[in-house]
C-alpha positions in Angstrom: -72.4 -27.6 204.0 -73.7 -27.8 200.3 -71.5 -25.5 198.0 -72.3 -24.2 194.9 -69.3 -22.4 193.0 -68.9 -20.3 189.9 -65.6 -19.9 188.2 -64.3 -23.4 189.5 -62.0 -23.7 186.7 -59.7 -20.7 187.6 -56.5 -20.0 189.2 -58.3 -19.9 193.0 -60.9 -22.1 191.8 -59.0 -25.3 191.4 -57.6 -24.8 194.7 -60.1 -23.7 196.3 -62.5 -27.3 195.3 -60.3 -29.7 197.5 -59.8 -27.5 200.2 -63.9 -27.8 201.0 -63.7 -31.5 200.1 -61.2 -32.2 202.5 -63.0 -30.1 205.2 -66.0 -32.1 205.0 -68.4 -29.9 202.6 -70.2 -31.4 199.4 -69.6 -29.2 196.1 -71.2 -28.5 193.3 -69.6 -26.5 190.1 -71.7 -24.4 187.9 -70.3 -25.0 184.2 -71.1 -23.2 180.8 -70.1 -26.4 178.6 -72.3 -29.4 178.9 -72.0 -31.5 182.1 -70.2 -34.1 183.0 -71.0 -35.6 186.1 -73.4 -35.1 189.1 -71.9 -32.8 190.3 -72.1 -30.0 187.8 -74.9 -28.0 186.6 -74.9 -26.4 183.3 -75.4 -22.2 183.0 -75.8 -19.1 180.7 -74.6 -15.9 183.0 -74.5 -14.0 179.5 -77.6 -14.9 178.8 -78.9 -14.6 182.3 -80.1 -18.3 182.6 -79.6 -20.5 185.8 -82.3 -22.9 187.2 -83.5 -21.4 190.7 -84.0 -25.1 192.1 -80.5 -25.5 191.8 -80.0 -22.8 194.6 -82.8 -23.7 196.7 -80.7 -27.0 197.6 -77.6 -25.6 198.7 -76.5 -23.6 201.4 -73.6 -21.4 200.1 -72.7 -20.1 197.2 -69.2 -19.1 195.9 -68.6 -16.8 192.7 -64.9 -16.4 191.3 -66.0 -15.8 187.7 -64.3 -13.5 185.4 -61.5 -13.4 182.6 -58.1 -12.9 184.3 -57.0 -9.1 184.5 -53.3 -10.1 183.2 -54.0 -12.7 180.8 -54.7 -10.0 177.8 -53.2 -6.8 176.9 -56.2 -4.2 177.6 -58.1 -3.3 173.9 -61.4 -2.2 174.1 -62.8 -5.4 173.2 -60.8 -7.5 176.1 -61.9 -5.0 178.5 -65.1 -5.2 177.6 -64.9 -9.2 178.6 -63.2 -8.0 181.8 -66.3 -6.1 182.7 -69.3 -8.7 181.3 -67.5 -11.9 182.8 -67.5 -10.3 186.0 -71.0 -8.6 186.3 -73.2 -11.2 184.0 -72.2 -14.3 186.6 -72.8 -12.0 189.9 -75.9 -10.4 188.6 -77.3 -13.5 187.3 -76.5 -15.2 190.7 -77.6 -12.4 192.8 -81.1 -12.2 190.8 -81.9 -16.1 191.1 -80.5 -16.7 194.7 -83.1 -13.9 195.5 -85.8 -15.8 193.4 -84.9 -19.1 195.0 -87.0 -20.9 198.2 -85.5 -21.5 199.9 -82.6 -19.4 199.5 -79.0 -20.0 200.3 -77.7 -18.7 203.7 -74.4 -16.7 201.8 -72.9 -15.3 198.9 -68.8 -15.2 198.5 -68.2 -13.0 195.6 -65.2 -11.9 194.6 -63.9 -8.6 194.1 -60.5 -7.2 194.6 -58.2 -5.1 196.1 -58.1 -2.8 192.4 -61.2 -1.3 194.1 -58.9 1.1 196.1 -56.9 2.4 192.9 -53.8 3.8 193.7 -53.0 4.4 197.6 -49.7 5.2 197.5 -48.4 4.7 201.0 -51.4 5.0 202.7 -52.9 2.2 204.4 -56.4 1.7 203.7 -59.1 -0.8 205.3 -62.6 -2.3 204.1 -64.0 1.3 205.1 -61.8 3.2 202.6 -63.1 4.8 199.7 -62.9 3.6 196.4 -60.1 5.1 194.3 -59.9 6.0 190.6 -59.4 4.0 187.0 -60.7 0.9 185.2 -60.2 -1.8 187.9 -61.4 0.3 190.9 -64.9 1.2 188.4 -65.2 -2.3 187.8 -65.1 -2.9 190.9 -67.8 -1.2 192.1 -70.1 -1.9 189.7 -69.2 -6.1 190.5 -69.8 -5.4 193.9 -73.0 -4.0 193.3 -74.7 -6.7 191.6 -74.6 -8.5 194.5 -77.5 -6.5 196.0 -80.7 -8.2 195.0 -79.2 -11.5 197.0 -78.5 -8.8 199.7 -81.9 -7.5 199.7 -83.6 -10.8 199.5 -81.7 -10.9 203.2 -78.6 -13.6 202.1 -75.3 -12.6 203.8 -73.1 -11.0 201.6 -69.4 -11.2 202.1 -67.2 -9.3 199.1 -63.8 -10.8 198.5 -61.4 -7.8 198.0 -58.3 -10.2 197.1 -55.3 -9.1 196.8 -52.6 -11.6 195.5 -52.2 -15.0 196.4 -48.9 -16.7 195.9 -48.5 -19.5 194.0 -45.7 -20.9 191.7 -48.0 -21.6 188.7 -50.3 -18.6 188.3 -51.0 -15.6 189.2 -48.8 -12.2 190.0 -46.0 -14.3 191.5 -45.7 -16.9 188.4 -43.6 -14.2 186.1 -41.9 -13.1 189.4 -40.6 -16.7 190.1 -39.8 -17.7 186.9 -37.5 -14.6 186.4 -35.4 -15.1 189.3 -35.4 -18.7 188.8 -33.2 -17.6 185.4 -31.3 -15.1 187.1 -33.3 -12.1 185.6 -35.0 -11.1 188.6 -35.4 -7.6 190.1 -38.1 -4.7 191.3 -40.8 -4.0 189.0 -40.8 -0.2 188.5 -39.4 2.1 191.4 -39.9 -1.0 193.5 -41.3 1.5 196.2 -45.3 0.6 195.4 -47.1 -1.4 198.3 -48.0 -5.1 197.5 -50.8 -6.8 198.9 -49.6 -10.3 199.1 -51.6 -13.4 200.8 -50.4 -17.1 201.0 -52.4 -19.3 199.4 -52.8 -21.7 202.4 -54.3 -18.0 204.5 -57.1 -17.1 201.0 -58.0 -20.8 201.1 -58.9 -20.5 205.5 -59.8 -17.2 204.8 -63.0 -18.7 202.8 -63.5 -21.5 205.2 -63.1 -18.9 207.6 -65.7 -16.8 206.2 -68.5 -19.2 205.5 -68.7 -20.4 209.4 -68.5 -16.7 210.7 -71.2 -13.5 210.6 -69.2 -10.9 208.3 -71.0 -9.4 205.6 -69.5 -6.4 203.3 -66.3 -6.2 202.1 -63.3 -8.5 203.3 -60.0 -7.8 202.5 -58.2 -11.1 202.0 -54.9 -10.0 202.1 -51.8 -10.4 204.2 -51.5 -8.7 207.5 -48.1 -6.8 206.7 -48.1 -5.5 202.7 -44.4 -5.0 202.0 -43.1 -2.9 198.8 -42.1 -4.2 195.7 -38.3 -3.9 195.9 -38.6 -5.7 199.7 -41.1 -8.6 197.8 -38.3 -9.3 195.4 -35.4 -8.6 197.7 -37.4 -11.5 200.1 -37.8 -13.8 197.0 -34.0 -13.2 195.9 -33.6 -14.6 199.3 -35.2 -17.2 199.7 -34.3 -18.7 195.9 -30.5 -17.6 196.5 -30.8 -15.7 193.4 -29.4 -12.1 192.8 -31.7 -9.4 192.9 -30.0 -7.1 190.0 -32.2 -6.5 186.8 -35.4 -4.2 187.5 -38.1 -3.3 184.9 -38.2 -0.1 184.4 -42.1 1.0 184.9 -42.1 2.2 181.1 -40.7 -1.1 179.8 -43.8 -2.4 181.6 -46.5 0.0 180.0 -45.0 -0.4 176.6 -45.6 -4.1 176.4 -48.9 -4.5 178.8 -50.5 -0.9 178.0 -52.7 0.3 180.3 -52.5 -2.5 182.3 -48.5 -2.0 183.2 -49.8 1.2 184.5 -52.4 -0.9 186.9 -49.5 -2.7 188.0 -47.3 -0.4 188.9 -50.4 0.7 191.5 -49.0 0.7 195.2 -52.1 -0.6 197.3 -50.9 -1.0 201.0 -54.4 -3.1 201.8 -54.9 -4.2 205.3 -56.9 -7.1 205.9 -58.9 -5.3 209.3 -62.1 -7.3 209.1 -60.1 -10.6 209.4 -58.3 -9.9 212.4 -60.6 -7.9 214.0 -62.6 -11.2 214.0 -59.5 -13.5 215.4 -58.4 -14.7 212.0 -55.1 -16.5 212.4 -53.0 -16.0 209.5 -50.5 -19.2 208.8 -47.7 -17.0 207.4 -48.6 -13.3 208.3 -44.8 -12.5 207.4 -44.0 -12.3 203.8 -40.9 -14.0 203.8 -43.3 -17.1 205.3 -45.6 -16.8 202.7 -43.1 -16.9 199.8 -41.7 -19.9 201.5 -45.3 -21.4 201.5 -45.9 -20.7 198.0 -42.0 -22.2 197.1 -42.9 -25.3 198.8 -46.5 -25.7 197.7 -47.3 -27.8 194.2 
């Protein structure tokens, strides 16, 4: 299958590259800077510019664009980026896939699972509303610029993810780090839901979702969403590290702002679309998954 992607650079990005190399699918990266190689095509999202030949040669294309939620504290101005990374690259995709002919077959775009707000301990599946606050706005309005590639007939899958675990990125980086040093403990009350995924189950989960028919939102999350006192208690585990020193949640919202409020969201997110279609999760435990993500480079 020809592949083209958008945010190839980024945490699931990198990853996400070799994994459809080694399966036997040719990729292409869309790039802002000037290219490089044949395999890259320069593009403007802000400006709204990408060639529609360029889409009319491959079959599939994947969009994980946007500025990362944690990497900023949350002024106006950085939220403002969070927003126009997000909704500039789908809506400029959307709009030329739609112009191109031929057009590719799908779209993978990302969203995540912040579109459900706060759930408490309610589960909630791809059917759920949306819930309240800046991440579950955004993500309504990033899964609605997908639509002109919708309408123009392209399947449309939306990646709700929730949080892949890997060593050196993401939600479990700070995690691992601190009970590496012996500083490790729940974040908050500890009794807000997690949805966790190993990184080996997001990266079959795409594969899985190019070969299949689902369209509409996927969540690409673990099968069994644990709290955030039994996450740490697991990763005190399996590092042999206590499990003593919590963060109280208004440590957290003193140093990150509105964001430490966004993380101390419980979101018990089950991935129903997956298994309903016989996805086979590698680690659908999450004392597995850590294990995975302790093991993986």
């Amino acid at each position: 299958m020809q592949i083209l992607i958008a945010g190839a650079s980024g945490f699931l990005g990198k990853r996400l590259i070799p994994y459809l190399r080694g399966h036997g699918h040719q990729v292409t990266q869309l790039v802002r800077r000037p290219t490089r190689n044949a395999g890259e095509v320069r593009w403007d999202p802000a400006a709204g510019v990408l060639d529609a030949t360029v889409l009319s040669t491959v079959d599939a294309v994947i969009n994980l664009a946007g500025a990362g939620v944690g990497e900023k504290r949350w002024t106006a101005q950085y939220k403002k980026a969070l927003v126009d990374s997000r909704i500039d690259t789908t809506t400029t995709l959307a709009k030329t896939i739609a112009a191109a002919e031929p057009r590719p077959r799908i779209l993978l775009n990302s969203s995540a699972v912040g579109y459900y707000g706060d759930t408490g301990d309610r589960a909630v599946e791809e059917q759920s509303p949306a819930g309240d606050g800046f991440l579950a706005d955004l993500c309504k309005v990033w899964e609605a610029a997908t639509r002109p590639a919708e309408d123009a007939g392209v399947r449309v899958a939306l990646l709700r993810t929730g949080f892949p675990l890997a060593r050196d990125g993401g939600l479990f980086q700070p995690m691992y780090l601190q009970f590496k040093l012996f500083a490790g403990g729940r974040m908050g009350s500890g009794r807000q839901y997690l949805p966790w995924i190993s990184m080996p189950d997001w990266l079959a989960g795409i594969g899985f979702l190019l070969d299949s028919d689902v369209a509409g939102p996927v969540n690409l999350t673990g099968p069994d969403p644990v709290t955030n006192a039994a996450f740490s208690a697991a990763l005190a585990r399996q590092l042999h590290r206590p499990n003593l020193i919590p963060v109280p949640g208004f440590a957290l919202r003193a140093a990150l702002g509105e964001f430490g409020g966004e993380a101390l969201a419980s979101q018990r997110v089950l991935p129903a679309v997956l298994l309903r279609k016989g996805f086979a999760f590698q680690h659908p435990t999450v004392e597995q998954a850590i294990a995975s993500a302790l093991t993986l480079d």
